[in-house]
N, C-alpha and C positions, 0 to 999 in steps of 0.2 A: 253931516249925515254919512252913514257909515254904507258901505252897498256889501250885503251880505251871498256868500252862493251856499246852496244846500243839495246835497244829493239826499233824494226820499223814495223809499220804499213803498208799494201800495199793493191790495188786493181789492180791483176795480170793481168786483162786482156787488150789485146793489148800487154803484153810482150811475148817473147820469151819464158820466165820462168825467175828463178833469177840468173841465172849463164852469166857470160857476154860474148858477142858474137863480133865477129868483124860488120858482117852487119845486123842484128838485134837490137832494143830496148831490154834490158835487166834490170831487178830491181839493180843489184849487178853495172851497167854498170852507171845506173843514180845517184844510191848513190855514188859512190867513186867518180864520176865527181863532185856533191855538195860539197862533202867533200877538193877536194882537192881545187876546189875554196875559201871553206872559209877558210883553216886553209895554200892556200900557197904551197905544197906540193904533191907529188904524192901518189896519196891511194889505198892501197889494202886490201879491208879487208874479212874474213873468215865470214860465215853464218854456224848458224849450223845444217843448212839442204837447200838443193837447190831444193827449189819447179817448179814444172814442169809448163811448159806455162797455161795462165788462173787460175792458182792457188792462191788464197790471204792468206794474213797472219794479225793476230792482235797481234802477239808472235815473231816475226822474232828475235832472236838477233844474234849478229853480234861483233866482233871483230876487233882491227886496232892498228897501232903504228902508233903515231905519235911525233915530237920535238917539237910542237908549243905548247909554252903555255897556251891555252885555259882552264879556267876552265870548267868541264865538264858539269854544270849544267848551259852555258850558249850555248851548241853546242844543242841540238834542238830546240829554239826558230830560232836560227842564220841559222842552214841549212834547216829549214824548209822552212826558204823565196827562197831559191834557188833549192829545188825538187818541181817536178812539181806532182799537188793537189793528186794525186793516191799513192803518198808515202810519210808517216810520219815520224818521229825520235818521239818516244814518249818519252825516259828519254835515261840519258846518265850516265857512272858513270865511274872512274878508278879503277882498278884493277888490282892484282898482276902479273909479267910478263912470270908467267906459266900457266893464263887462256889462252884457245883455246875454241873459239866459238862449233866446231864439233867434235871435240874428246873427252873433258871433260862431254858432255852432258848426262845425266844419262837417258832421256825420251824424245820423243816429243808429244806433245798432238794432233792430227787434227779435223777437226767434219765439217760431210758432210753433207748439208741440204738439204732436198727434199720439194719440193711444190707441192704434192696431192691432185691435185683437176683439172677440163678440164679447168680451165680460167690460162691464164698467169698472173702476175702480173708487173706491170710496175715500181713499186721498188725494187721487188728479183731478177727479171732477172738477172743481171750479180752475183746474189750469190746465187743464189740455181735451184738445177735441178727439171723441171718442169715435171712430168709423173701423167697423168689421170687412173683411172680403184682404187679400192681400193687395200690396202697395209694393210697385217695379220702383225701388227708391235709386236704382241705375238710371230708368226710363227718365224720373225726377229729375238727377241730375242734370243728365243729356238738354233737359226742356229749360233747366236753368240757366245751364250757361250760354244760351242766347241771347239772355236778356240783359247781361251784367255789360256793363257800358255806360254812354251817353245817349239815350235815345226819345221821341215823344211817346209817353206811356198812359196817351190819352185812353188806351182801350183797358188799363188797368184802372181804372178814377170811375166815383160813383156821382150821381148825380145828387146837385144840391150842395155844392162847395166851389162856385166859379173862383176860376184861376189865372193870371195873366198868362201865365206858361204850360204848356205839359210836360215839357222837356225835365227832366231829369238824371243825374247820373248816380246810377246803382254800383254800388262799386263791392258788392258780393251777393249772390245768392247760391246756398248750396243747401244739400238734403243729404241727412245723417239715419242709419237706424241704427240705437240702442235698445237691442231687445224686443219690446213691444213699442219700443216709444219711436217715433220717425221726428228728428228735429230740423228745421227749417229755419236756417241765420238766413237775416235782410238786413244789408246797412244799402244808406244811401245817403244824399248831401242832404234832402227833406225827400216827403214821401206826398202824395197827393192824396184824396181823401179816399179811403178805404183802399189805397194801392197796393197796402201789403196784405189785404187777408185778399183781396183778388187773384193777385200774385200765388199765395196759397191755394186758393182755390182751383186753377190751372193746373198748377202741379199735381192738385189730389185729382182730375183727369186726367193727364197724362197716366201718374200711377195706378189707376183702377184698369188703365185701358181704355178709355173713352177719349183719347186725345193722342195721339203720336207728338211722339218730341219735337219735331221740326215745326208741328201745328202751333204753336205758343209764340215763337219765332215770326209767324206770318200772320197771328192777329195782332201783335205790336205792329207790324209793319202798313197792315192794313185800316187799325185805329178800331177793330171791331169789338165792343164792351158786350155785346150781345151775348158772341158765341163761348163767352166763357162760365153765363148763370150767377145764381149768388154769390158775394163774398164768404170764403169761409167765416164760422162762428167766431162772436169777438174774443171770446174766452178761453182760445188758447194762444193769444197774442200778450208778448210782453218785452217791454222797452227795458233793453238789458243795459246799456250805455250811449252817450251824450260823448262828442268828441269834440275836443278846443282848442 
């Protein structure tokens, strides 16, 4: 049995998210059906992080076993004709049979985009969250680098994902503007359930003014999920890279 890894491209929206579901469209659901089409077989394979509905990815890798012998650098040209346009196989390669997609991963990288400004745009729409009024992306920063460390980031976690741990270590978050666009890099070792569009969403207080920089600082500290409101929108969240 050959233990296959894949890096895939996706545009999440319209799925479930990537974890497969019985009566939902799911990323994880679409690729193992490609897969077992072309190689023959029934497929299961491991992602090393399961991105939450609307969520895309240009980093997704993924794991699998399979008998067939496929050379590996002919299986994304092959299954790309069989996933439908929203999801890619960008490279393929074999690998020893103690790689695990999600357990072995040392980081995952995500980066949230924001469109600042009152007009929509008819090409970001489904990849970056639209919000008018200016953004302090200084104030951003400032509110950032508080939280990059090793710390309990239980006040960033949504309910309905229990977890042995809250603890976590973030090992970057910063806040960029290009133009109209405001970008938001998260990597971290994993991420707890909805921690990074929370994460976002703090910031986007902070930069409206609704939150001072030091304030972000002291609901980590104090574990307070309240005072921060919803998660930002999942659809401008996307998993840029998988690190090993």
């Amino acid at each position: 049995m050959a233990n296959l890894k894949l890096v895939v491209e996706y545009d999440g929206t319209g799925y479930c998210g990537w974890q497969r579901q019985s009566a939902r469209p799911s990323l994880q659901g679409e690729l193992e059906a490609a897969l077992g089409r072309l190689l023959k077989e029934d497929i299961k394979v491991t992602a090393a992080g399961r991105t939450d509905a609307g969520v895309h990815a240009l980093g997704q890798v993924v794991n699998f076993r399979t008998a067939r012998a496929m050379p590996p650098e002919r299986i994304p040209r092959a299954v790309n004709r069989l996933l439908p346009r929203q999801i890619a196989v960008k490279c393929a390669q074999e690998v020893g049979n103690d790689f695990h997609a999600r357990r072995m991963a040392i980081s995952r990288r995500y980066q949230y985009t924001i469109l600042n400004r009152d007009e929509p745009s008819a090409l970001l729409g489904r990849f970056a969250y639209q919000t008018g009024g200016p953004l302090d992306v200084a104030a951003m920063r400032e509110a950032a680098s508080g939280l990059v460390g090793e710390h309990d980031f239980a006040a960033f976690q949504a309910a309905g994902s229990p977890t042995a741990s809250t603890v976590r270590r973030l090992r970057a978050l910063r806040a960029a503007r290009l133009g109209d666009l405001v970008i938001v890099v998260l990597e971290a070792d994993s991420f707890l359930y909805h921690m990074a569009r929370i994460m976002v969403a703090a910031l986007l207080a902070v930069g409206r003014g609704e939150l001072e920089p030091q304030g972000v600082g002291r609901i980590r500290e104090a574990g307070d999920r309240a005072r921060i409101g919803p998660a930002a929108p999942p659809h401008g969240l996307c998993l840029v890279r998988v690190t090993y």
